[in-house]
PDB file of the backbone (N, CA, C, O) and the ligand in Angstrom, with CONECT records:
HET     ZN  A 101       1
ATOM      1  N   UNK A   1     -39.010   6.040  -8.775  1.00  0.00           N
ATOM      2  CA  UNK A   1     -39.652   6.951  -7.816  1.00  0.00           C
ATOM      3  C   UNK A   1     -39.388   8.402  -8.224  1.00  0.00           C
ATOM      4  O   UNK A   1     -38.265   8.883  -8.373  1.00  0.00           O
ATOM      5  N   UNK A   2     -40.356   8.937  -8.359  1.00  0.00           N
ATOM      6  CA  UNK A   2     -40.286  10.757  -8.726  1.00  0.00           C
ATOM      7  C   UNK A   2     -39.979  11.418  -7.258  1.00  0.00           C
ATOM      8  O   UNK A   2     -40.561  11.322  -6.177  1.00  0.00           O
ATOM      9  N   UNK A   3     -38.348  12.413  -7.858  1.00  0.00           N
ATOM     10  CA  UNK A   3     -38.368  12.734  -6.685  1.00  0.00           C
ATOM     11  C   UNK A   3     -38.799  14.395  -6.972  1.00  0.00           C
ATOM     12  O   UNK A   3     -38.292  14.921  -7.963  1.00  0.00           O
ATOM     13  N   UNK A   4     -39.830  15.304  -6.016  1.00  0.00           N
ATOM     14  CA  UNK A   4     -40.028  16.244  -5.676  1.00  0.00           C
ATOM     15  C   UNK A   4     -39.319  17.350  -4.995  1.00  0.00           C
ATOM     16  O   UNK A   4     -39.207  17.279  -3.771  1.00  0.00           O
ATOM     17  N   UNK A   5     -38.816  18.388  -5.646  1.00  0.00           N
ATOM     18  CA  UNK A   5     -37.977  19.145  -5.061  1.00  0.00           C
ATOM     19  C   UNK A   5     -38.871  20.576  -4.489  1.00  0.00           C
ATOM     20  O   UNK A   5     -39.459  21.185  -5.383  1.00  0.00           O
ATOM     21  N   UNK A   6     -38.976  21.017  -3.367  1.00  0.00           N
ATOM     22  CA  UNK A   6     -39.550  22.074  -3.052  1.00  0.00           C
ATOM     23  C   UNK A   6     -38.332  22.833  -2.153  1.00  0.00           C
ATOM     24  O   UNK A   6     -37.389  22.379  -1.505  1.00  0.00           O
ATOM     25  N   UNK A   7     -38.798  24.188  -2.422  1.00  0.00           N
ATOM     26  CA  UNK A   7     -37.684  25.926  -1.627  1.00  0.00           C
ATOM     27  C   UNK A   7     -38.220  25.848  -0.511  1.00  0.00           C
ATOM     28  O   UNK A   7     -39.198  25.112  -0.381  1.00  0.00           O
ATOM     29  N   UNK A   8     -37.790  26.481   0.423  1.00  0.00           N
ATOM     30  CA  UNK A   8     -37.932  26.352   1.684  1.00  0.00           C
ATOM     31  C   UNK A   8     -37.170  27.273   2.081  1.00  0.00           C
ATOM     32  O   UNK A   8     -35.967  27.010   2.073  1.00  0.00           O
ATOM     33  N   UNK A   9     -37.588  28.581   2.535  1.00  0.00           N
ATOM     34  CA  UNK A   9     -36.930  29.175   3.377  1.00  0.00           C
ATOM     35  C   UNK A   9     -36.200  29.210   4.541  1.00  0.00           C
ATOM     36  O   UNK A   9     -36.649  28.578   5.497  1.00  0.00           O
ATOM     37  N   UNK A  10     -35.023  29.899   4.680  1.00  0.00           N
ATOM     38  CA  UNK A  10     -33.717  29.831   5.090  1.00  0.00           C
ATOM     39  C   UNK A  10     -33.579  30.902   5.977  1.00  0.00           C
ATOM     40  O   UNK A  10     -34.326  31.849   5.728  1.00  0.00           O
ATOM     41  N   UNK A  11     -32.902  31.015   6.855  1.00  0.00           N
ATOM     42  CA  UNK A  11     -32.292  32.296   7.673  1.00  0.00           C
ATOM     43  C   UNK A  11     -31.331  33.039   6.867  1.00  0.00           C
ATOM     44  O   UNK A  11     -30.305  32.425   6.574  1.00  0.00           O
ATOM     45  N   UNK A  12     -31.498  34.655   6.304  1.00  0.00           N
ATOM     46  CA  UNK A  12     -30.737  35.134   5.539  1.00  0.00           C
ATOM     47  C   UNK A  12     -29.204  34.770   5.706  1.00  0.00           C
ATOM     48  O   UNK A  12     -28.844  34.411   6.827  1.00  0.00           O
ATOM     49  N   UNK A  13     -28.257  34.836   4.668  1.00  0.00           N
ATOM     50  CA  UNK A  13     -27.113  35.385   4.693  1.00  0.00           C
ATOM     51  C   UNK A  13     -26.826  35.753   3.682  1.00  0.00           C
ATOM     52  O   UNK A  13     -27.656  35.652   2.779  1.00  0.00           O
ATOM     53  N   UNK A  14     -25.729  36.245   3.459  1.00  0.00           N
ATOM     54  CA  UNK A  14     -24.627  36.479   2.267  1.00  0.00           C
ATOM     55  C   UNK A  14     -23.533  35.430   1.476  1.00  0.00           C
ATOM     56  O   UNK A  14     -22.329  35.479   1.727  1.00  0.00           O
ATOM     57  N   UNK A  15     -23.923  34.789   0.811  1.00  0.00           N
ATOM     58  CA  UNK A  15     -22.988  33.944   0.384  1.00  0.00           C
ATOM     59  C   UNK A  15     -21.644  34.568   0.038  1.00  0.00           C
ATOM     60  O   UNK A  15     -21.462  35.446  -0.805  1.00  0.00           O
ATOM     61  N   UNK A  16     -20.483  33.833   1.016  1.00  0.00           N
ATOM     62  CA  UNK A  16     -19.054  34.163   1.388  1.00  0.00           C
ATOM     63  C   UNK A  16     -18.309  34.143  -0.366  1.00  0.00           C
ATOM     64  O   UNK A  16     -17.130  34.183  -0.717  1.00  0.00           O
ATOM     65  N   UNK A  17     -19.269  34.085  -0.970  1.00  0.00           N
ATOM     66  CA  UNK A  17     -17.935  33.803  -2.336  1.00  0.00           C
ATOM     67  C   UNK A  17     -18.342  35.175  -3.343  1.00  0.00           C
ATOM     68  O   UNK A  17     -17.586  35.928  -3.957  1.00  0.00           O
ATOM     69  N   UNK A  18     -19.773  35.170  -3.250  1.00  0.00           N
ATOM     70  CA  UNK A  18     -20.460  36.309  -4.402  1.00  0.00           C
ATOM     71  C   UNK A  18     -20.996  36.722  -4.016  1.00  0.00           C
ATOM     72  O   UNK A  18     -21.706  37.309  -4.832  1.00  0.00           O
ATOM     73  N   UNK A  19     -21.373  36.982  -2.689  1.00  0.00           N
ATOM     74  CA  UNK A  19     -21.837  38.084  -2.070  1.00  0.00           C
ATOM     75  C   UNK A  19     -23.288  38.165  -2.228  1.00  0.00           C
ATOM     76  O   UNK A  19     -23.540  39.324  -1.899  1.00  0.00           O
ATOM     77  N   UNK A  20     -24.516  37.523  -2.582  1.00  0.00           N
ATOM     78  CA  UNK A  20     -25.471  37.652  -3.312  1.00  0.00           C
ATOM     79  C   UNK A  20     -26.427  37.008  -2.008  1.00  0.00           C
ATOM     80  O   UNK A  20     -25.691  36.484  -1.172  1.00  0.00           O
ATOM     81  N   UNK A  21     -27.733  36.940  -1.689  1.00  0.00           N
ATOM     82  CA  UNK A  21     -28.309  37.108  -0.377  1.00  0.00           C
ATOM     83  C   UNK A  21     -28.757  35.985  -0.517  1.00  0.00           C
ATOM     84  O   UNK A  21     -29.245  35.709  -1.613  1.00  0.00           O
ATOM     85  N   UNK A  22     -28.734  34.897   0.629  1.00  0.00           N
ATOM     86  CA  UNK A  22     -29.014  33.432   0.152  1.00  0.00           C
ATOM     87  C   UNK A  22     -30.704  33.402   0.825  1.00  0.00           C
ATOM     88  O   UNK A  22     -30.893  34.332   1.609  1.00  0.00           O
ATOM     89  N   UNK A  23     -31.594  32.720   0.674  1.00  0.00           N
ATOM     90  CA  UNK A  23     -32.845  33.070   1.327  1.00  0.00           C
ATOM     91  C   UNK A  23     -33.527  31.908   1.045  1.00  0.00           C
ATOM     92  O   UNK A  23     -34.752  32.020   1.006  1.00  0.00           O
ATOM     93  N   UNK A  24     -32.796  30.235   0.725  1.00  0.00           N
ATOM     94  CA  UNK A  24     -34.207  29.715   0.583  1.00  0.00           C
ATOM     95  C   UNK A  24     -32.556  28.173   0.389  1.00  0.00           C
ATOM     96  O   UNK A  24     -31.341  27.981   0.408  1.00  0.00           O
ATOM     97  N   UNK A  25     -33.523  27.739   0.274  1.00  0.00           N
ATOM     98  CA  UNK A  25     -33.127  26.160   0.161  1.00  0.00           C
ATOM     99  C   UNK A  25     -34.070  25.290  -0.654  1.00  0.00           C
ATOM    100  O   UNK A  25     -35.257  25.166  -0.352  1.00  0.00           O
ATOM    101  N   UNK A  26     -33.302  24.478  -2.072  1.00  0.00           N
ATOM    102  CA  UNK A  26     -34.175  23.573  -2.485  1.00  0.00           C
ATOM    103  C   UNK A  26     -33.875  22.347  -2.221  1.00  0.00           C
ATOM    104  O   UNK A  26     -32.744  21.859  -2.243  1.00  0.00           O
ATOM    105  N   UNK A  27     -35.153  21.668  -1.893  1.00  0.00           N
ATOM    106  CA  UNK A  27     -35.190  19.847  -1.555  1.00  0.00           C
ATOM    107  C   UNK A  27     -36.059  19.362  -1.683  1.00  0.00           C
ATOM    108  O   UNK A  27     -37.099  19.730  -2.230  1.00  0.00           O
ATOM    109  N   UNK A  28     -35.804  18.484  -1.221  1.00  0.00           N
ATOM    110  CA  UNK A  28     -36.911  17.044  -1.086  1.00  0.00           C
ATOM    111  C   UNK A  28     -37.288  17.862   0.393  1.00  0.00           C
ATOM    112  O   UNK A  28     -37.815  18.929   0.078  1.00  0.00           O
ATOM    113  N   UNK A  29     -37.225  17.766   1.482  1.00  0.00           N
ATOM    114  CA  UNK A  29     -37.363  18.310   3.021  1.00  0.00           C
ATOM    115  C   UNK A  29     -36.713  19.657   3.197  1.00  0.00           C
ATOM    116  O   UNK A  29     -35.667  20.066   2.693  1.00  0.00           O
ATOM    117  N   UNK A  30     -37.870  20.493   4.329  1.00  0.00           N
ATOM    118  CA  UNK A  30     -37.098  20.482   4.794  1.00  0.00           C
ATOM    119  C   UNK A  30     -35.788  21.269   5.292  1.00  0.00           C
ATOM    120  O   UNK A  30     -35.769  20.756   6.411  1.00  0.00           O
ATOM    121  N   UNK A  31     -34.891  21.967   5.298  1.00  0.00           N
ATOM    122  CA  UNK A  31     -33.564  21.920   5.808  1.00  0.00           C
ATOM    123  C   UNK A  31     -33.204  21.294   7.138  1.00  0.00           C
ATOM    124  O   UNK A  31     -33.659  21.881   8.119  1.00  0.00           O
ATOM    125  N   UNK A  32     -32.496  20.248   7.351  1.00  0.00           N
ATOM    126  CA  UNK A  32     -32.392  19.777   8.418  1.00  0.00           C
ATOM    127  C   UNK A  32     -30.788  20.101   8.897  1.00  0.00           C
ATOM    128  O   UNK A  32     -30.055  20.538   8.010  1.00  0.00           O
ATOM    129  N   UNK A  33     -30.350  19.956   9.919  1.00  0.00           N
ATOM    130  CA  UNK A  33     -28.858  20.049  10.151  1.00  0.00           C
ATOM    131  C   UNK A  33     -28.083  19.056   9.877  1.00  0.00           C
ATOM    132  O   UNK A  33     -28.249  17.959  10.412  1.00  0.00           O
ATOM    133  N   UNK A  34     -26.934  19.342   8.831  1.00  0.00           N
ATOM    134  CA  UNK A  34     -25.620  19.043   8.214  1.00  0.00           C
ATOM    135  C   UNK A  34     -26.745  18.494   6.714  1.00  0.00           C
ATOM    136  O   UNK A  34     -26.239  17.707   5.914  1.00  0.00           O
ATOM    137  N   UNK A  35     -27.886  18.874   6.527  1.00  0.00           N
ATOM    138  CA  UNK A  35     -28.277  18.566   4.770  1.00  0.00           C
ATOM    139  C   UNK A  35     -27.258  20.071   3.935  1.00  0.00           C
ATOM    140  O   UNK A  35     -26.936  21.180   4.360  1.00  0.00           O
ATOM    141  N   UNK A  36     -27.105  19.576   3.026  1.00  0.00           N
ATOM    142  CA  UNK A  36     -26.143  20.169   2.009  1.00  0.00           C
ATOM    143  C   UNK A  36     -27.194  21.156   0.577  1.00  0.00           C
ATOM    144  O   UNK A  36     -28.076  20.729  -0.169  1.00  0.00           O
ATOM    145  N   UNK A  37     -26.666  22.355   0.680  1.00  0.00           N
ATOM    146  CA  UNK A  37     -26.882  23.443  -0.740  1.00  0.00           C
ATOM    147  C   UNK A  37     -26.150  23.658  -1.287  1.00  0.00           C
ATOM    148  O   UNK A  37     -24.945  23.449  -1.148  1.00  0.00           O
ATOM    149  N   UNK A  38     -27.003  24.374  -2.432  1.00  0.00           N
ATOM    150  CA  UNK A  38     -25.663  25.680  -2.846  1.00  0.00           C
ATOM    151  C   UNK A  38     -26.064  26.734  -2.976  1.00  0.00           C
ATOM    152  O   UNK A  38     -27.285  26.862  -3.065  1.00  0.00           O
ATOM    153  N   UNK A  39     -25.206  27.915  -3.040  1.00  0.00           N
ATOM    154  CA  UNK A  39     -25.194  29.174  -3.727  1.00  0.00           C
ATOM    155  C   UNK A  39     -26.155  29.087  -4.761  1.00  0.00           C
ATOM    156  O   UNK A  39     -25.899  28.030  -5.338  1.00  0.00           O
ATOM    157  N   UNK A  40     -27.491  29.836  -5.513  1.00  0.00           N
ATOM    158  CA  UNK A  40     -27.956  29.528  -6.147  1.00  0.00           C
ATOM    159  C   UNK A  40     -27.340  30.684  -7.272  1.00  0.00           C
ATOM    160  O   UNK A  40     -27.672  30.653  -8.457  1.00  0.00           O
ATOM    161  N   UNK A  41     -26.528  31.557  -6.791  1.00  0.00           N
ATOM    162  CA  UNK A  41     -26.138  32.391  -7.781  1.00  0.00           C
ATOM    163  C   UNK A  41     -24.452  31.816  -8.253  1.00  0.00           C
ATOM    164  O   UNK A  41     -24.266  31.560  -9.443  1.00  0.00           O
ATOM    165  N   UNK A  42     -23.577  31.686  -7.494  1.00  0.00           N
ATOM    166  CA  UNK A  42     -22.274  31.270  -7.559  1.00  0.00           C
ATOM    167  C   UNK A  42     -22.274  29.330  -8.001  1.00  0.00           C
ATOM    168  O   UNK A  42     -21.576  28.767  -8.845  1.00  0.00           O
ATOM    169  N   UNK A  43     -23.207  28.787  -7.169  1.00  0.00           N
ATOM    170  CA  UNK A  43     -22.282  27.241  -7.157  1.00  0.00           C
ATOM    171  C   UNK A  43     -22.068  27.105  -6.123  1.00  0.00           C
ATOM    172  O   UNK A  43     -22.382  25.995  -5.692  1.00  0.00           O
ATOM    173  N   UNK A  44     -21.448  28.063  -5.142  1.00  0.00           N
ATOM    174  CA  UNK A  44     -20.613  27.115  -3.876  1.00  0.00           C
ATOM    175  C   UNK A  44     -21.301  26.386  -3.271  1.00  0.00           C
ATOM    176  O   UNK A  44     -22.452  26.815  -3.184  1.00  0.00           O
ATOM    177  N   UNK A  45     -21.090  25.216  -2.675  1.00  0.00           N
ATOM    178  CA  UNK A  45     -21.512  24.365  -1.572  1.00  0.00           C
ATOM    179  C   UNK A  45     -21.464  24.726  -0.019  1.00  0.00           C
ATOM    180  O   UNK A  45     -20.491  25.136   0.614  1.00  0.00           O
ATOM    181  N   UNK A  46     -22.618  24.499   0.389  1.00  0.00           N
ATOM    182  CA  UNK A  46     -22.934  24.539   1.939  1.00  0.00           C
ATOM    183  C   UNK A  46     -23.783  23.635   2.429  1.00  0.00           C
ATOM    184  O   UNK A  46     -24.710  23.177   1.760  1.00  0.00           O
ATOM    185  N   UNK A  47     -23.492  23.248   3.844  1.00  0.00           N
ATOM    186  CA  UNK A  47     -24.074  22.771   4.806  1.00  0.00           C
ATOM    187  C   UNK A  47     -24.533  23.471   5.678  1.00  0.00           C
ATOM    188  O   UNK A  47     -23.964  24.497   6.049  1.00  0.00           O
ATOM    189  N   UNK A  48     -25.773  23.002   6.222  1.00  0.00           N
ATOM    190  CA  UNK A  48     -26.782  23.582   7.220  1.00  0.00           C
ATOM    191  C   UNK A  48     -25.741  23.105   8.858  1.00  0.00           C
ATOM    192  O   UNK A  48     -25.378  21.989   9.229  1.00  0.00           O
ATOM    193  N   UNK A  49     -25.559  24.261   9.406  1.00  0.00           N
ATOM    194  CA  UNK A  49     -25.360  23.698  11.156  1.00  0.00           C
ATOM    195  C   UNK A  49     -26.096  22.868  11.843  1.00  0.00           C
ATOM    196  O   UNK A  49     -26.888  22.084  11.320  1.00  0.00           O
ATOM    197  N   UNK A  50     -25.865  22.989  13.247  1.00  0.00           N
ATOM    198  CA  UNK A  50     -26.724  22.374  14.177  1.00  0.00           C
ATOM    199  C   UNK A  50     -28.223  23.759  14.171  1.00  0.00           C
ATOM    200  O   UNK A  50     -29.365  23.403  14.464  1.00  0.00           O
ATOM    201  N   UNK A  51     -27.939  25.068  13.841  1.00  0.00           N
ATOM    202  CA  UNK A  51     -28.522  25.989  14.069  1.00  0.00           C
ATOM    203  C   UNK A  51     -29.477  26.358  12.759  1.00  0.00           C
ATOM    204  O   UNK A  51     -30.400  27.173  12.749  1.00  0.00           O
ATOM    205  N   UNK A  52     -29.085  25.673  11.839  1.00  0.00           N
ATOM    206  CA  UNK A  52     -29.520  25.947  10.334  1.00  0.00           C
ATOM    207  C   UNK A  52     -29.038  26.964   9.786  1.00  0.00           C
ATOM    208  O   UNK A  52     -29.470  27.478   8.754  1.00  0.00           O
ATOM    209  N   UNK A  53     -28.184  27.301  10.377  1.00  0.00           N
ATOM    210  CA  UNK A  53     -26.600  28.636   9.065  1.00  0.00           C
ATOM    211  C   UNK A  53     -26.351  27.594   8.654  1.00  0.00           C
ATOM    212  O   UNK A  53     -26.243  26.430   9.041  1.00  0.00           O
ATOM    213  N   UNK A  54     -26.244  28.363   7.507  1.00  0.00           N
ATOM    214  CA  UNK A  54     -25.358  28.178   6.040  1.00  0.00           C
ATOM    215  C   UNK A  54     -23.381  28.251   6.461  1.00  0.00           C
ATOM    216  O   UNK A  54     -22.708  29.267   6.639  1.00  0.00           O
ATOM    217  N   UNK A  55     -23.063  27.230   6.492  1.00  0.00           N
ATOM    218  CA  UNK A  55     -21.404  27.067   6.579  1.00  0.00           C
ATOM    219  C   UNK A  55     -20.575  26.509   4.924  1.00  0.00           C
ATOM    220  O   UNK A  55     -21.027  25.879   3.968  1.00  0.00           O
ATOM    221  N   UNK A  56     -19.354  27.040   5.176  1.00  0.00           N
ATOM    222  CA  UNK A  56     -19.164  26.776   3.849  1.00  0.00           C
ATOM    223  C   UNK A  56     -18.738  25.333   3.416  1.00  0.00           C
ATOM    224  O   UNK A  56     -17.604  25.336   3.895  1.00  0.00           O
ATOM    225  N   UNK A  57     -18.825  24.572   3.056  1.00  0.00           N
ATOM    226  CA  UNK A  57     -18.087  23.275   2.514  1.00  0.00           C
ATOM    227  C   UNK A  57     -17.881  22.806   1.519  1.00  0.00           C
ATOM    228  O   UNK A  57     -18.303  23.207   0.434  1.00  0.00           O
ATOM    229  N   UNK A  58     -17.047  21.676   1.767  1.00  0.00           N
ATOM    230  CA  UNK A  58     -16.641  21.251   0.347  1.00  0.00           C
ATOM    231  C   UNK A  58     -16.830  20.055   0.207  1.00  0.00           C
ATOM    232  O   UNK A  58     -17.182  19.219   1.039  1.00  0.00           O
ATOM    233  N   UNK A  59     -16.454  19.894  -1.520  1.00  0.00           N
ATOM    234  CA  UNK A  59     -17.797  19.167  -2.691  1.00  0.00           C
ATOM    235  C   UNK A  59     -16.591  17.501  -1.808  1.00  0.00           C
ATOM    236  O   UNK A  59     -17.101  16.382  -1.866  1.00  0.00           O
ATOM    237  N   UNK A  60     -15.590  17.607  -1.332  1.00  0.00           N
ATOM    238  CA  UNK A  60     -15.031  16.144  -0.789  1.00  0.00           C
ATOM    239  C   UNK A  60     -16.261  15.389   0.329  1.00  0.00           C
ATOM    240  O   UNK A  60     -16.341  14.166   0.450  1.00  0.00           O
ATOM    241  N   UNK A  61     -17.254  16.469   1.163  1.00  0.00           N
ATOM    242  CA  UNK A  61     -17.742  15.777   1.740  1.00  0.00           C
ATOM    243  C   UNK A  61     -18.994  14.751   1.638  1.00  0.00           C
ATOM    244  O   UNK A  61     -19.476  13.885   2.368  1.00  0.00           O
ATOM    245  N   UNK A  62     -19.292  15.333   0.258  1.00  0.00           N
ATOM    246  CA  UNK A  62     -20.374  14.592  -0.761  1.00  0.00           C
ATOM    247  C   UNK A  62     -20.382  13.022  -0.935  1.00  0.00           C
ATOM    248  O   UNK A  62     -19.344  12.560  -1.409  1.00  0.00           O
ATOM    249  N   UNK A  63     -21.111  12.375  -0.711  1.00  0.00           N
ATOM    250  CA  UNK A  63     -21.197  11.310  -1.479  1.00  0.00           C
ATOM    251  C   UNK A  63     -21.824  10.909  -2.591  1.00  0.00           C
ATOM    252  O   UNK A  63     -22.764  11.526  -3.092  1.00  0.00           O
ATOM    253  N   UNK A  64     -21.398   9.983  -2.984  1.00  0.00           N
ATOM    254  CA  UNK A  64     -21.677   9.674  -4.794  1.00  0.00           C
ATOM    255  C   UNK A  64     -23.450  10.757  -4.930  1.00  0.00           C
ATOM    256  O   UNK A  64     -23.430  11.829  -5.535  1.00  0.00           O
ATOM    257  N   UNK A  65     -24.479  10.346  -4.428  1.00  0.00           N
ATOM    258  CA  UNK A  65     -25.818  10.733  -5.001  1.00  0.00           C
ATOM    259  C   UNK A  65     -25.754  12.502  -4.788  1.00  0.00           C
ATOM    260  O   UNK A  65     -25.961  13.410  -5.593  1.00  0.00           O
ATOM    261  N   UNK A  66     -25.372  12.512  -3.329  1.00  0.00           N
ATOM    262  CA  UNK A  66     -25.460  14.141  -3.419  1.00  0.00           C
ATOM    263  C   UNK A  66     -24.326  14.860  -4.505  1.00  0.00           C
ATOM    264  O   UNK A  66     -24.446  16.032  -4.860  1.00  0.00           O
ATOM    265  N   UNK A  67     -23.580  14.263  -4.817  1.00  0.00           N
ATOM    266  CA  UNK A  67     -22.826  14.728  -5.573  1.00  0.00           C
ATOM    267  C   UNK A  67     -23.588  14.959  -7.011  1.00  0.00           C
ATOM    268  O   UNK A  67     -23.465  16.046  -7.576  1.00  0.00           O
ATOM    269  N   UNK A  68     -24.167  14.188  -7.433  1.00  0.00           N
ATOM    270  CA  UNK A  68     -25.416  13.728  -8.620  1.00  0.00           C
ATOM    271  C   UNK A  68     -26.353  15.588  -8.488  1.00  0.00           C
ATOM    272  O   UNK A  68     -26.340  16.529  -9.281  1.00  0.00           O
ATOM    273  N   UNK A  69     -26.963  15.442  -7.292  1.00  0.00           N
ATOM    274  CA  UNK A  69     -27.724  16.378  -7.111  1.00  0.00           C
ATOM    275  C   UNK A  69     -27.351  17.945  -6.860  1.00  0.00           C
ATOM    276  O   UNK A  69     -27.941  18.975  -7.188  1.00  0.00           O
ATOM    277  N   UNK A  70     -26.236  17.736  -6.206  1.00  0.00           N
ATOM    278  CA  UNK A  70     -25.649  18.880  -6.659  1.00  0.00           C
ATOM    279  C   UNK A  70     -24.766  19.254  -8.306  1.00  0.00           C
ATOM    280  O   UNK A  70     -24.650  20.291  -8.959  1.00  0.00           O
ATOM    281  N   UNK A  71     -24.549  18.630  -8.393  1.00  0.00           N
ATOM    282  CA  UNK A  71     -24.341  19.073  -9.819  1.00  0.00           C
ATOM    283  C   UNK A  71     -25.593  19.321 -10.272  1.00  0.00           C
ATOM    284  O   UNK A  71     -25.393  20.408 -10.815  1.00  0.00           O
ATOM    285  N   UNK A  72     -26.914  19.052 -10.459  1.00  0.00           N
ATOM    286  CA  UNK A  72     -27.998  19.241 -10.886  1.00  0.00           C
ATOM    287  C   UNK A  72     -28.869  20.588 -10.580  1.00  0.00           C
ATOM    288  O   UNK A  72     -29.607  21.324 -11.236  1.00  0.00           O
ATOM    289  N   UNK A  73     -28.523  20.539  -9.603  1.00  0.00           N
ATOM    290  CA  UNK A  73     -28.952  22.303  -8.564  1.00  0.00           C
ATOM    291  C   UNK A  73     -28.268  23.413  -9.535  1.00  0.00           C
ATOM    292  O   UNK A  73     -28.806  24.398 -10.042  1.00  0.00           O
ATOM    293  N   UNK A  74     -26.491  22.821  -9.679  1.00  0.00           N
ATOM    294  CA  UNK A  74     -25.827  23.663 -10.867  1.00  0.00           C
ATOM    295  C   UNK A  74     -26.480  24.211 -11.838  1.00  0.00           C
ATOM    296  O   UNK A  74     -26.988  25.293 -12.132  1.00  0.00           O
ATOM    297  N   UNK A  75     -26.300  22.978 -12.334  1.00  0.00           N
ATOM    298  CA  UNK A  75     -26.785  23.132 -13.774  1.00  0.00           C
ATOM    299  C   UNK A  75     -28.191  23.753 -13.704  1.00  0.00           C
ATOM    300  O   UNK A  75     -28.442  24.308 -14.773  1.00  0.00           O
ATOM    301  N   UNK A  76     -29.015  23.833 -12.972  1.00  0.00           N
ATOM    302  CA  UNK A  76     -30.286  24.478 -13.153  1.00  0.00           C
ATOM    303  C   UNK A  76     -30.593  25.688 -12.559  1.00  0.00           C
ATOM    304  O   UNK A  76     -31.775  26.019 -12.465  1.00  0.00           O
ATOM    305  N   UNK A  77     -29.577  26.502 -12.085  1.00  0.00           N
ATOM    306  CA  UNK A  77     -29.157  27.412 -11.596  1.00  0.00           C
ATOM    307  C   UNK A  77     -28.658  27.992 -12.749  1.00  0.00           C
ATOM    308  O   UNK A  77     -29.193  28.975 -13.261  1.00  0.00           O
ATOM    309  N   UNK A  78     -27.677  27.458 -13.190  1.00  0.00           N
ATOM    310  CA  UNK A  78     -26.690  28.123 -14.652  1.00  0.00           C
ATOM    311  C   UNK A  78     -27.835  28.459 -15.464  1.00  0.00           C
ATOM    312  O   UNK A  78     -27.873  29.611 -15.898  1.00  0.00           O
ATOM    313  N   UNK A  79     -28.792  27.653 -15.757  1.00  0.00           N
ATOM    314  CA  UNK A  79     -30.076  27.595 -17.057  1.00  0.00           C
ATOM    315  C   UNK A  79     -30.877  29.142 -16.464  1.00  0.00           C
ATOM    316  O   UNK A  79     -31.240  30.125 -17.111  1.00  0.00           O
ATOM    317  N   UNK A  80     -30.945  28.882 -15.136  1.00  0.00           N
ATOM    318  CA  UNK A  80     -32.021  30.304 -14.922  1.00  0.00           C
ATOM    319  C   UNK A  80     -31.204  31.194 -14.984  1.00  0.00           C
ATOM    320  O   UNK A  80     -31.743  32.298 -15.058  1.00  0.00           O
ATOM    321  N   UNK A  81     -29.890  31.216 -14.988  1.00  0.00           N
ATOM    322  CA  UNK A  81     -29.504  32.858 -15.032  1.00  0.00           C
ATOM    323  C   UNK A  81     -29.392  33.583 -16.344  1.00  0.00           C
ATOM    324  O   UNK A  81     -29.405  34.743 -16.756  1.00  0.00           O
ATOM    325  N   UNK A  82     -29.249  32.104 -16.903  1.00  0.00           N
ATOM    326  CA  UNK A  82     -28.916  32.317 -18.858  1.00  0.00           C
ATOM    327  C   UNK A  82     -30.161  32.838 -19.522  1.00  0.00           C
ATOM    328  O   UNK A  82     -29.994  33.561 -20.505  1.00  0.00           O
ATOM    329  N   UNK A  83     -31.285  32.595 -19.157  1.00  0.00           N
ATOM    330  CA  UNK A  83     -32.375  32.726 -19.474  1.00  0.00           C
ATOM    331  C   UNK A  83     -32.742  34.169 -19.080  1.00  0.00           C
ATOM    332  O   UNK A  83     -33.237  34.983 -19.859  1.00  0.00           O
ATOM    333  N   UNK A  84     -32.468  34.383 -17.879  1.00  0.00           N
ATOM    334  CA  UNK A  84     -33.015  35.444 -17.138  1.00  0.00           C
ATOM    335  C   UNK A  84     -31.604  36.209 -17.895  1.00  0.00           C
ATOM    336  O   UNK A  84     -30.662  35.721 -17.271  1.00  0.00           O
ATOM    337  N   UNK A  85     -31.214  36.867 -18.608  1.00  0.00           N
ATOM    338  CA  UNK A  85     -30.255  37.618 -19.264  1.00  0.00           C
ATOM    339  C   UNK A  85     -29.992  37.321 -20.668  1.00  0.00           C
ATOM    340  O   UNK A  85     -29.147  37.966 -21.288  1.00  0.00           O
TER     341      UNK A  85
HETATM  342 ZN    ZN A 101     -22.569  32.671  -4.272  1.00  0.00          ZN2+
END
């Protein structure tokens, strides 16, 4: 099954680690409350609230696939910045 990833805008913030303006979310859906991002500039991991903020968390609450996919968000994050510089 091909999975489709589409951005989706987000309620601004500031990501707590690098400071850099977070504004979008990539997925399959969607942002729903407690689905999981990251930082698209840093890496860090977050979860969506009940409210859809961005809270900070960690990579323990992952299970095996999101773990898969977030590393993948990484890594394709790392590729656009390398590129873009
Ligand atoms: Zn960051």
């Amino acid at each position: 099954m091909k999975k489709k990833f589409k951005t989706f805008r987000t309620k601004k913030v500031n990501c707590f680690i690098c400071g850099n303006t977070l504004d979008a979310a990539t997925g399959k859906a969607k942002p729903e409350p407690g689905d999981i991002t990251i930082c698209f500039y840093c890496g860090t991991l977050y979860r969506f609230d009940e409210n859809l903020i961005l809270q900070l968390a960690s990579n323990e609450i992952l299970d095996p696939e999101e773990k898969i996919l977030i590393n993948k968000m990484r890594l394709e994050a790392k590729l656009y910045h390398s590129q873009k510089s």
